[in-house]
C-alpha positions as CSV (number, residue, x, y, z in Angstrom):
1,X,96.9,136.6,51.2
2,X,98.9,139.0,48.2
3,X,101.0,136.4,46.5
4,X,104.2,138.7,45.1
5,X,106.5,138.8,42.4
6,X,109.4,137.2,42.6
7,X,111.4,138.8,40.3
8,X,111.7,142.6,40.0
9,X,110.5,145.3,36.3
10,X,113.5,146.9,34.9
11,X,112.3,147.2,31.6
12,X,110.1,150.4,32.4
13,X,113.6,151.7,32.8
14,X,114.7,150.5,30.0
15,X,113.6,147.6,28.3
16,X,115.6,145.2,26.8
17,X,118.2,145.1,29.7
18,X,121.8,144.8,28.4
19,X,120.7,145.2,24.7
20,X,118.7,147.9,25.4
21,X,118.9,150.6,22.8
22,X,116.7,153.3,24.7
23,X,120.2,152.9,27.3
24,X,122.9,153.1,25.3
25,X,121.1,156.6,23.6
26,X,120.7,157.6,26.9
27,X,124.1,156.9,28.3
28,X,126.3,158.4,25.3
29,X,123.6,161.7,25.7
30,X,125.2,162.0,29.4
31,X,129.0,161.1,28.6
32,X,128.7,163.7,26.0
33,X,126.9,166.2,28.3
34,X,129.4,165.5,31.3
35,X,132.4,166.0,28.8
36,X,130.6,169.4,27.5
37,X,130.0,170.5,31.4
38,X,134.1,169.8,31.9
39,X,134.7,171.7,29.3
40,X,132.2,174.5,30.7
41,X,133.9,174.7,33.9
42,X,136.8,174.8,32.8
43,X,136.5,178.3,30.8
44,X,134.4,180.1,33.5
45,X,135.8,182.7,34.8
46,X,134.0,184.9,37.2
47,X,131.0,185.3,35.7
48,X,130.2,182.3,38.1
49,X,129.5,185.5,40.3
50,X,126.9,186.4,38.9
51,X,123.1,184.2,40.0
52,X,121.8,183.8,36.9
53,X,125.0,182.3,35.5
54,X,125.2,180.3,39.1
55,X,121.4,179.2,39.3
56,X,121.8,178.0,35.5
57,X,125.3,175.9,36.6
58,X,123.7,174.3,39.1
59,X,120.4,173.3,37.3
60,X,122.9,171.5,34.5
61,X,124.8,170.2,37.0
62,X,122.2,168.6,39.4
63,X,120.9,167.1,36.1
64,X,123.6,165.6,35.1
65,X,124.1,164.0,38.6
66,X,120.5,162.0,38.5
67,X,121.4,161.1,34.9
68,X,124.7,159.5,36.5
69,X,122.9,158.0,39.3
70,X,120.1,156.6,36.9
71,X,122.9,154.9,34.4
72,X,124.9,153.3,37.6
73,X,121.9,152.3,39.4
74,X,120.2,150.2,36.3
75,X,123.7,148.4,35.5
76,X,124.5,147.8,38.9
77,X,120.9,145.7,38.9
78,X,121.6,144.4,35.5
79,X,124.9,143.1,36.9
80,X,123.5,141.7,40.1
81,X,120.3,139.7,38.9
82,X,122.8,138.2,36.2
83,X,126.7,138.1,37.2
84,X,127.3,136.2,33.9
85,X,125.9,139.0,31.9
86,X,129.3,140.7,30.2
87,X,127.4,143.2,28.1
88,X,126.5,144.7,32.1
89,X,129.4,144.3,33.4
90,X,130.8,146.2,30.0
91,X,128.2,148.8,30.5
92,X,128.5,149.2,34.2
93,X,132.3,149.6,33.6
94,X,130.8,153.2,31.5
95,X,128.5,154.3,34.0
96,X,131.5,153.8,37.2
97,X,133.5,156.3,34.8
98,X,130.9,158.6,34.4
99,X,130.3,158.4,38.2
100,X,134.1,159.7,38.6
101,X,133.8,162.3,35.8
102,X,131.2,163.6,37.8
103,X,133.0,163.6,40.7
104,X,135.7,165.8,38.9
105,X,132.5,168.3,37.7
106,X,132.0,168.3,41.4
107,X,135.4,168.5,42.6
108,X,136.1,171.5,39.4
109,X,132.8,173.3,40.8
110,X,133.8,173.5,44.4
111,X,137.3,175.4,43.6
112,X,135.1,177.7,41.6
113,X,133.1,178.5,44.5
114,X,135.9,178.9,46.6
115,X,137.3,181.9,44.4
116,X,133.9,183.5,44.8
117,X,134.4,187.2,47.1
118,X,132.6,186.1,50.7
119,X,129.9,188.8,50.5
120,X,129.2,188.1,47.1
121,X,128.8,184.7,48.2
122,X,126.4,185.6,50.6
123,X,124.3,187.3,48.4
124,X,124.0,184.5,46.3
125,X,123.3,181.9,49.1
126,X,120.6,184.0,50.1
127,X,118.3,183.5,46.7
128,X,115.4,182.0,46.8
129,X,116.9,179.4,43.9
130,X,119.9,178.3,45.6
131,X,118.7,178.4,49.1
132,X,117.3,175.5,49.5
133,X,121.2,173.7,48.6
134,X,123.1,176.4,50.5
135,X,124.8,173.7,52.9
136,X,126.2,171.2,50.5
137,X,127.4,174.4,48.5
138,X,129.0,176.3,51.7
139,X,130.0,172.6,52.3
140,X,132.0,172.0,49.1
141,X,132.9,175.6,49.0
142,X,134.8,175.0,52.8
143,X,136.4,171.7,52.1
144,X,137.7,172.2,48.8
145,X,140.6,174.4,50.7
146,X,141.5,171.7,51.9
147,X,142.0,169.9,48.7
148,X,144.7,170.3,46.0
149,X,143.9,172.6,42.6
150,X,140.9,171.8,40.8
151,X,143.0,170.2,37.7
152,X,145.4,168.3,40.2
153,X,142.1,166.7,41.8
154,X,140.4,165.8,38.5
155,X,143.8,164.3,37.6
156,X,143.7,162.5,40.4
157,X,139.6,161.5,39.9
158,X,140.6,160.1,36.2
159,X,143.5,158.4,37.1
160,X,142.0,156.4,40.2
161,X,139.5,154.7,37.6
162,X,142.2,152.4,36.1
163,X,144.6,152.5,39.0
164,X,143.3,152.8,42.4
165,X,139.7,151.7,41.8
166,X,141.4,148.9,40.1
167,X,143.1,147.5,42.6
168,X,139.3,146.8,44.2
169,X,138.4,145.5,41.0
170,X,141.3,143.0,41.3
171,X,140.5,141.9,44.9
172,X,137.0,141.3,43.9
173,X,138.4,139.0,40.9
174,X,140.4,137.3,42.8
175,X,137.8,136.1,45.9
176,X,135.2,135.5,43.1
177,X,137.7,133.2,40.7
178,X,139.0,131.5,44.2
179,X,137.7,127.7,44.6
180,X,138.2,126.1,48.1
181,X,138.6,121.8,48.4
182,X,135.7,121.1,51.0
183,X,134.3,117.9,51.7
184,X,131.3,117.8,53.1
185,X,128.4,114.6,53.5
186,X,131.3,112.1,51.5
187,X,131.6,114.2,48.6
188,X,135.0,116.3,47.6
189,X,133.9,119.2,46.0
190,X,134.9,123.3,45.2
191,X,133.3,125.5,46.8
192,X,133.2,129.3,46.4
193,X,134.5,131.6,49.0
194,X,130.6,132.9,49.7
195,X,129.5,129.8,49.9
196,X,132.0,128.0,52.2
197,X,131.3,130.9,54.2
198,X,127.7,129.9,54.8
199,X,129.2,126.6,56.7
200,X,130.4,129.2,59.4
201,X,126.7,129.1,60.6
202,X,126.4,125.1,60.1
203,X,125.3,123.4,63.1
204,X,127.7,121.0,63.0
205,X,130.9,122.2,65.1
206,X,133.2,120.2,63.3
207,X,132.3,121.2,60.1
208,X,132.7,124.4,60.9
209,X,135.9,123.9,62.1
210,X,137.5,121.8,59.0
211,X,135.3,124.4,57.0
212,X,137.5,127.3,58.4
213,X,140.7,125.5,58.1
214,X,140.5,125.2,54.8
215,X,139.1,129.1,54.3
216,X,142.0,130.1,56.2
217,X,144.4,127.7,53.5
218,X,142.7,129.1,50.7
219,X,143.5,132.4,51.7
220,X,147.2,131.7,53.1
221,X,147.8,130.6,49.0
222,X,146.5,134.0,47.9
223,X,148.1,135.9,50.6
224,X,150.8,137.3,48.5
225,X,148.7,138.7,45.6
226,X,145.6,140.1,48.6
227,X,147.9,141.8,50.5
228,X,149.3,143.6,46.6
229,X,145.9,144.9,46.9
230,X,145.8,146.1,49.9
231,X,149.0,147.6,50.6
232,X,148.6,149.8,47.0
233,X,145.0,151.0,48.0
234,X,146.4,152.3,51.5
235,X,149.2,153.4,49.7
236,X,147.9,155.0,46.9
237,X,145.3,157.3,49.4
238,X,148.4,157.7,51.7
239,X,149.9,159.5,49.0
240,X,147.1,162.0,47.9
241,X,146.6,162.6,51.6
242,X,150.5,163.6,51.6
243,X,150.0,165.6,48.2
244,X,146.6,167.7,50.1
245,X,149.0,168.3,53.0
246,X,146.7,166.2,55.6
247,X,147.9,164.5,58.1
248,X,144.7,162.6,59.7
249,X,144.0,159.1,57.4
250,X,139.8,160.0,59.1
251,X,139.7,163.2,57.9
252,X,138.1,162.5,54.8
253,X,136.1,159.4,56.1
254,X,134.9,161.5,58.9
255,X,134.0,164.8,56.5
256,X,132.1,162.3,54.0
257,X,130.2,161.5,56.8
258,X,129.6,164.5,58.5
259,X,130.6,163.8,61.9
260,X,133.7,165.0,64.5
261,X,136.6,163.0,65.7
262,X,134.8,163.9,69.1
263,X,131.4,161.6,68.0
264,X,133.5,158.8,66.8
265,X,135.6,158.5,70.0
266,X,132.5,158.8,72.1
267,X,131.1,156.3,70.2
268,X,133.9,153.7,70.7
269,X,134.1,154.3,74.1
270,X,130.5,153.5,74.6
271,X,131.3,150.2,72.6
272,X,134.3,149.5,74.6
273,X,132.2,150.0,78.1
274,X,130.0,147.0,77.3
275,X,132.4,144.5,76.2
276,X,132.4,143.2,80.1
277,X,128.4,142.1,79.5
278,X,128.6,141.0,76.1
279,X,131.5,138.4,77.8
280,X,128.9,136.6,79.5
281,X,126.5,135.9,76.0
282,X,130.1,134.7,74.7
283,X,130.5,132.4,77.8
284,X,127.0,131.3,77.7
285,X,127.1,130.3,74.3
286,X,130.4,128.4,74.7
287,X,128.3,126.7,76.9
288,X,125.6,125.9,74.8
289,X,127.5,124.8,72.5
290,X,129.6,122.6,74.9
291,X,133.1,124.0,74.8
292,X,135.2,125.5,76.9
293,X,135.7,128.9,74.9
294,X,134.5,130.1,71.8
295,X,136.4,130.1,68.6
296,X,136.2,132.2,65.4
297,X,134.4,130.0,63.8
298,X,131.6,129.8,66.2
299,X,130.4,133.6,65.6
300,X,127.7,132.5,63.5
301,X,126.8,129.0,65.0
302,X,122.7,129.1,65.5
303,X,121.8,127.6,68.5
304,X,118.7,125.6,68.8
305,X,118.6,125.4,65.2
306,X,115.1,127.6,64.6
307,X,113.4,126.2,61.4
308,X,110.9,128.8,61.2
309,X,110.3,129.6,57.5
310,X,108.5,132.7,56.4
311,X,107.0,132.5,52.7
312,X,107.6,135.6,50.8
313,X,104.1,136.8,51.3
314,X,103.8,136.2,55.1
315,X,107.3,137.5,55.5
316,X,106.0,141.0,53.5
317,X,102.7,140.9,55.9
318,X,104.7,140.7,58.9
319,X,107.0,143.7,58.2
320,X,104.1,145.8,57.0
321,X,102.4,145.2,60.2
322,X,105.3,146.0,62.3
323,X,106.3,148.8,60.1
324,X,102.7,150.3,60.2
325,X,103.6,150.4,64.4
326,X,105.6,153.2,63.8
327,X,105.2,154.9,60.5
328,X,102.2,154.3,58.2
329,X,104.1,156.3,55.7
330,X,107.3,153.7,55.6
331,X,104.3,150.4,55.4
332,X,102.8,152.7,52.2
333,X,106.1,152.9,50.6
334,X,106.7,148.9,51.6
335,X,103.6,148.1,50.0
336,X,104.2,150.3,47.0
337,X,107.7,148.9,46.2
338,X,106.7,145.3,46.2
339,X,103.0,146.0,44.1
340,X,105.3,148.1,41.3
341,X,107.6,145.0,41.3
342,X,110.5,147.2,42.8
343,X,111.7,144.2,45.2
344,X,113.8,141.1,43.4
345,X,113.5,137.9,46.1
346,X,114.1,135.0,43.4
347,X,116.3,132.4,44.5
348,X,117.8,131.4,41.0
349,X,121.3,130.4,39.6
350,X,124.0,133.1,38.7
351,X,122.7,135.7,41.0
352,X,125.3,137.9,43.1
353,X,125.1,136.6,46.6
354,X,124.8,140.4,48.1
355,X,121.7,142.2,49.2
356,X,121.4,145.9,48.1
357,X,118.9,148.8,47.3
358,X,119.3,150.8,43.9
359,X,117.9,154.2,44.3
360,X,116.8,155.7,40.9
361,X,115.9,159.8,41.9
362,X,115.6,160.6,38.3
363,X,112.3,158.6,38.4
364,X,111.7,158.6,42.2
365,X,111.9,155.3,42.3
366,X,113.4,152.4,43.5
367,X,115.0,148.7,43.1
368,X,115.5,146.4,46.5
369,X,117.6,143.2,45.8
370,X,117.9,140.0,47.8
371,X,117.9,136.3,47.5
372,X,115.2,135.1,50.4
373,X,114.8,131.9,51.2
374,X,112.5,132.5,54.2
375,X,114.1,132.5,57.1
376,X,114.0,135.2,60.2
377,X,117.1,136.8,59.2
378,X,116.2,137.3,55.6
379,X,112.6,138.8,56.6
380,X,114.8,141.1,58.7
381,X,117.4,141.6,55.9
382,X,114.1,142.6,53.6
383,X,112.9,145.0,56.2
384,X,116.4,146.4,56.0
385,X,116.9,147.4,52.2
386,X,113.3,148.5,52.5
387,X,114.7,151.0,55.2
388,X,117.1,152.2,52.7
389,X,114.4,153.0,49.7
390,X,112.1,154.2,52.4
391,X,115.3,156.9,53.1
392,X,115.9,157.4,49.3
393,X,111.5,157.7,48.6
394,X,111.5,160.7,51.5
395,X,115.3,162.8,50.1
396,X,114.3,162.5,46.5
397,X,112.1,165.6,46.6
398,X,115.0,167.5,47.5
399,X,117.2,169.1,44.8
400,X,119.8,166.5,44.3
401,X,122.8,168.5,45.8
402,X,120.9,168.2,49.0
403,X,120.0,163.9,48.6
404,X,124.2,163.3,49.0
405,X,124.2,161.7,52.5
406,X,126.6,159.7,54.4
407,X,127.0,155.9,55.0
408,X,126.0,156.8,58.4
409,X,122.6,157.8,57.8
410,X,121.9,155.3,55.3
411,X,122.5,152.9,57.7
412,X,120.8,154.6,60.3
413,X,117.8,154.8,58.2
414,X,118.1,150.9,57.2
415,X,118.9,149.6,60.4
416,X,115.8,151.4,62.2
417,X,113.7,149.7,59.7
418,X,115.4,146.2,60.7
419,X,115.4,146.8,64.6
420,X,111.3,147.6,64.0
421,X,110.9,143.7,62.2
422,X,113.8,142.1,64.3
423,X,112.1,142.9,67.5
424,X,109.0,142.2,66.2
425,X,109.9,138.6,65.5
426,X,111.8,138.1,69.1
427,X,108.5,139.4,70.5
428,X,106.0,137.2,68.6
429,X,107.7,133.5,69.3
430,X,106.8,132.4,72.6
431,X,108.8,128.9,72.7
432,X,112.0,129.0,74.7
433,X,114.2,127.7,71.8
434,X,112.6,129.5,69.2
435,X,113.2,132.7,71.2
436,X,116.5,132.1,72.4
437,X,117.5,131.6,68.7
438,X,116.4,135.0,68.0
439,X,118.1,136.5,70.4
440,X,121.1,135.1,69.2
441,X,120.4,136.4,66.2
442,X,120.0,139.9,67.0
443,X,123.0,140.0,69.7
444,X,125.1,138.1,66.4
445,X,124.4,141.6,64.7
446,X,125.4,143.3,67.8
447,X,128.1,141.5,67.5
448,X,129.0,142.5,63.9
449,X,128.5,145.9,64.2
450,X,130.3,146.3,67.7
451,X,133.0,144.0,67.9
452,X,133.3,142.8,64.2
453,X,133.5,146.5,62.4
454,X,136.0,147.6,65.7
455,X,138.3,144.8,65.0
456,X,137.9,146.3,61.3
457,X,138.7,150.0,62.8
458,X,141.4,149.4,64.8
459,X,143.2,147.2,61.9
460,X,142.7,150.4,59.2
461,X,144.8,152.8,61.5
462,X,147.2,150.6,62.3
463,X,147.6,149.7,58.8
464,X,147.6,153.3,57.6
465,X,150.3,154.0,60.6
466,X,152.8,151.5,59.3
467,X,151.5,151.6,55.8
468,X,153.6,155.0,55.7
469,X,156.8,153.4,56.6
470,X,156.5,151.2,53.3
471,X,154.8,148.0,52.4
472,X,153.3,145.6,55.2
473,X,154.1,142.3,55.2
474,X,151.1,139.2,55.0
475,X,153.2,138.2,58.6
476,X,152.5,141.6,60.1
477,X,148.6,141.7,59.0
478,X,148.2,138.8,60.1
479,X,150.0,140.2,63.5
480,X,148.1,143.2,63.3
481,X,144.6,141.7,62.8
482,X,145.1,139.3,65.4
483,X,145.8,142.5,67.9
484,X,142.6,144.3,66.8
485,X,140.8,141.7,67.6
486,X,141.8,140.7,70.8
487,X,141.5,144.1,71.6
488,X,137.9,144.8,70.1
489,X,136.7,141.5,71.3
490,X,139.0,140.9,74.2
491,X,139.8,137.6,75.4
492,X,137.0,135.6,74.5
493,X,138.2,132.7,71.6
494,X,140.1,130.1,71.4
495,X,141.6,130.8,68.4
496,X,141.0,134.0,66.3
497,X,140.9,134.9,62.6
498,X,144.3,136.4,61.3
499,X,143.3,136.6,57.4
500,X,140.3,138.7,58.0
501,X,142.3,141.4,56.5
502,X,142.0,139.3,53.6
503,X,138.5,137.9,53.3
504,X,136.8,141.3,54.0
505,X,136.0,143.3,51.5
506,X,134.7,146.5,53.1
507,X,138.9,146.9,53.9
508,X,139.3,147.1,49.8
509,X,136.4,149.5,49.1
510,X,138.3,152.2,47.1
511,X,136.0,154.9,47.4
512,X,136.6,155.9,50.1
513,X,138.5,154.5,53.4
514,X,137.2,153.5,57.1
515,X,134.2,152.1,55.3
516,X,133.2,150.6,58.7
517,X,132.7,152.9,61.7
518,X,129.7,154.2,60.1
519,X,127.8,151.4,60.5
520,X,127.9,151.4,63.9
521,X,127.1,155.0,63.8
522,X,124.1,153.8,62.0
523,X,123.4,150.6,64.2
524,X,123.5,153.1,67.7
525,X,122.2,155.9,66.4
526,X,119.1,153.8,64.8
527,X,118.5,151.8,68.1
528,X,118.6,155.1,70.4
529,X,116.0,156.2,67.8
530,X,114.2,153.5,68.3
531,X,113.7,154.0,71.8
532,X,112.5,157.1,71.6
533,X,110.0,156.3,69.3
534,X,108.7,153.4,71.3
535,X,108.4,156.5,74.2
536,X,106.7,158.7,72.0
537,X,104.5,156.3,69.7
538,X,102.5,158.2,67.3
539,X,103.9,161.5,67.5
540,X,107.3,160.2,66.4
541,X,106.9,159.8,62.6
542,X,106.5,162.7,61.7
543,X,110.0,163.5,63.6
544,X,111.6,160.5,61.7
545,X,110.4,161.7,58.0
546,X,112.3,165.5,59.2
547,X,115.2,164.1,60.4
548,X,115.4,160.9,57.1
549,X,114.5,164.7,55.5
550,X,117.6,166.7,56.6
551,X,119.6,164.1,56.6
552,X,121.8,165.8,53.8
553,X,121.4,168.7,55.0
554,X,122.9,168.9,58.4
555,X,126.5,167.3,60.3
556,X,125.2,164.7,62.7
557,X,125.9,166.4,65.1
558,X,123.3,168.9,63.9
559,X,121.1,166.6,62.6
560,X,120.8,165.0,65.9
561,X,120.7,168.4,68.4
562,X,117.9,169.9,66.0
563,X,115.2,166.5,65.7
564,X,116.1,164.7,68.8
565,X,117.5,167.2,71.4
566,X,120.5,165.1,72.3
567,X,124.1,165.9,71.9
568,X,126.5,163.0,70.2
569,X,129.6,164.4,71.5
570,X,129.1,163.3,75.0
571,X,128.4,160.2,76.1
572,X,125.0,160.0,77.4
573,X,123.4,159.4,74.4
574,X,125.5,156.3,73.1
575,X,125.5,154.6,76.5
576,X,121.7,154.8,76.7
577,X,122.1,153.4,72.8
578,X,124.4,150.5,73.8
579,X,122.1,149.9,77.1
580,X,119.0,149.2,75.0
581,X,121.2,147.0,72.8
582,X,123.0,145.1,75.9
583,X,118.9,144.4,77.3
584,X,119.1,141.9,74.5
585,X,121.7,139.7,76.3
586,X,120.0,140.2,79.6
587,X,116.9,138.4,78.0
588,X,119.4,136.5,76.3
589,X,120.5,135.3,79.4
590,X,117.2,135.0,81.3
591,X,115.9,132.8,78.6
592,X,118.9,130.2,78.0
593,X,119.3,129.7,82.0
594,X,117.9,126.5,82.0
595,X,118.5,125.2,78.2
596,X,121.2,122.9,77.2
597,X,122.3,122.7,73.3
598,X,120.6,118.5,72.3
């Protein structure tokens, strides 16, 4: 069996990592090419009528965007394999603000388009050089009417770097610096938020328990400087939604990802129809764990305690083999990403604790980051990151105007990949225990991306709702969360969670808001995929590379209608979705009838 490497190659990026030389040149050759394209934009007039000055615009400025990627992508990895490293953090600190200058190019080139005479426009369009990005440029050139003047929005762009982006950066200081009393086996010691967090999955009920009393201490202490953080992010967008004139806090989350208010609510309604059958996996699980009702901190509690370990090599066999089930093209790319050493697995000291994928389109090339330590979940997690590079491998031949999808179809793209090696694994154990465990483990992310990310959802609009009247209190989050997620959930725990506001840091994502509903977007839309390829074997990959294809391309809506004949504003399709997912607590249920937790 192929024995892989552990750690990933970034020096044929560029070698020498935070000393690198070859980087530095590289990223003071794009600030001083994204200050000179400012500059250009600036002083064109309408001679962006005319194609060749249009086709030359857009070659600069596509370049300049895989630059940008390339920089952020290589100091995000240099900060994640090393979280010590200061020189990456320094660096990354550059590349972030080259990211937002080119989000003012960006925001600069769509009010230039918008001046442009509609037949002209159409003329243009029709060119065989800039037809093959006409939808992200009618795109940009539609919603930047919506959007203040050009110079207002890149003030807005430059000043959101050192205030609003900041307040993320001081949320994420904050959780990192924090240091939690736990004692655990006789000893007293401080434990970091991420890992005190991993005791929520402990075996041991009443370690969980004192485990989340003290969580919930830790954060009642910070409370005060959290919700600072929170209320001036929700402020601060409040306010340039005011200033654009828009009165819908989803507008923007919902034009990022190219969906209708008319999806989403389907969506959520399909989610709130099958809260009545996920109630019995809660109840058999209080059960099995020998209490009454659930609590909180019993989300995450394993049952049956599956000790199946998975060495890095079996673990890569076993999703190649799966993956190859339905697409030999996504097992090529698998199999390519870990022989190039694009795939970091280590488990070493100072790493960051979260999994990601770096896509690097300059090259056509990726990075996939995780800490694996062999268990079911973190084969699964692997299978998922190599979803999203599979996504980024198949886009990257596009022009790079027409790569810039939304969260939802990254996750959709990731999450199919994890379904395929999730399932995989439930099918392949044949003991009771060792298959009831799995369930759990896939209805746990059911119940993350269901319940979890709505209690998230309904929290954000009520906080944006009473965010407008002034500054929320840490009583009324608390208030507030507590609502959402008796409401998302219903009345299934003991006791609930009322500083999740505070320990979750999608809410304090400053780029933009709602940075959950898309994930279940993803999560649906990848299992009701998944179905229909298990109904259409063979003949479905070549479906799945078109639709990963045009997934920049299209709304969702469209996407969806054109490669999968289904409609996402009614609400056949997600019922179907959330039936396939609800089978897993029907199995669930079949296979725990008889079982007691030792």
């Amino acid at each position: 069996m192929t024995v892989w490497a552990q750690q990933w190659e970034l020096d044929s990026i560029f070698p020498g990592g935070s000393d690198s030389v070859e980087f530095i040149d590289f990223l003071m050759s794009l600030e001083e090419d994204m200050a000179e394209m400012k500059t250009r934009l600036d002083q064109m007039g309408s001679q962006l009528g005319e194609q060749p000055v249009l086709v030359d615009l857009l070659r600069s400025i596509q370049d300049l965007m895989l630059r940008s990627k390339h920089a952020f992508s290589f100091t995000y990895c240099l900060t994640a394999q090393d979280v010590t490293d200061q020189k990456a953090k320094m660096l990354h600190g550059r590349a972030k603000q080259n990211e937002a200058n080119l989000q003012m190019v960006l925001s600069s080139l769509g009010g230039k388009l918008a001046l442009i005479e509609s037949v002209r426009w159409r003329t243009l369009i029709s060119s065989n050089e800039i037809r093959t990005i006409r939808f992200p440029l009618e795109e940009m050139r539609e919603l930047v009417k919506d959007w203040l003047a050009p110079a207002q929005e890149g003030l807005i762009s430059d000043l959101a770097v050192e205030g609003y982006h900041s307040w993320m950066s001081l949320y994420t200081a904050i959780i990192r610096k924090m240091r939690i009393p736990f004692e655990q086996e006789g000893k007293q010691k401080l434990w970091t938020v991420e890992k005190l967090e991993r005791v929520f999955a402990s075996t041991n009920r009443q370690e969980r328990e004192q485990a989340f009393t003290k969580y919930s201490e830790a954060f009642k202490e910070n409370e005060e400087v959290i919700s600072s953080c929170l209320n001036n992010l929700a402020g601060f967008r409040l306010k340039i939604y005011k200033h654009r004139g828009w009165d819908s806090v989803l507008k923007e989350s919902l034009d990022l990802n190219r969906m209708s208010q008319r999806t989403l609510e389907r969506m959520w309604d399909a989610v709130e129809g099958s809260k009545d059958r996920f109630s019995r996996y809660f109840a058999r699980k209080a059960e099995l764990l020998g209490v009454d009702k659930l609590s909180w901190f019993d989300l995450q509690a394993p049952l049956f305690n599956n000790t199946t370990v998975y060495s890095l090599a079996d673990g890569v066999q076993f999703i190649l083999q799966q993956f190859r089930r339905y697409s030999s093209s996504l097992a090529d790319f698998t199999a390519k990403a870990f022989e190039q050493q694009w795939v970091e697995t280590e488990n070493r000291p100072n790493k960051s604790p979260v999994g990601f994928h770096a896509g690097f389109p300059l090259i056509k090339q990726s990075r996939i980051y995780k800490t694996y330590y062999g268990t079911p979940r973190d084969v699964a997690t692997l299978a998922h990151e190599l979803g999203h590079g599979y996504h980024q491998s198949i886009i990257s031949e596009l022009p790079p105007l027409a790569q810039k999808y939304g969260l939802n179809m990254a996750e959709t793209a990731s999450i199919f990949s994890e379904r395929i090696v999730m399932n995989g694994l439930v099918q392949a154990e044949t003991n009771q225990q060792g298959r009831a465990a799995l369930l759990d483990l896939q209805i746990k992310n059911s119940v993350e991306y269901f319940f979890n990310v709505y209690t998230c959802y309904l929290f954000e609009k009520k906080l944006y709702e009473e965010r407008k009247k002034g500054p929320a209190s840490t009583h009324c989050l608390n208030e507030w969360m507590v609502e959402a997620q008796k409401k998302a959930f219903g009345n299934v725990f003991e006791t609930y969670h009322p500083y999740y506001w505070a320990s979750k840091f999608h809410l304090y994502i400053s780029r933009n808001s709602f940075f959950n509903y898309p994930y279940t977007f993803g999560y649906l839309f990848s299992c009701g995929i998944y179905t229909i390829a298990q109904e259409e074997g063979a003949d479905f990959e070549n479906k799945y590379e078109n639709l990963l294809r045009d997934s920049a391309s299209m709304t969702a809506e469209q996407l969806a209608a054109q490669h999968l004949g289904i409609d996402l504003t009614r609400p056949e399709f997600w019922e179907q979705a959330v039936e396939s997912i609800v089978a897993d607590v029907d199995e669930f249920m079949e296979w725990t009838a008889n079982l007691k937790e030792d």
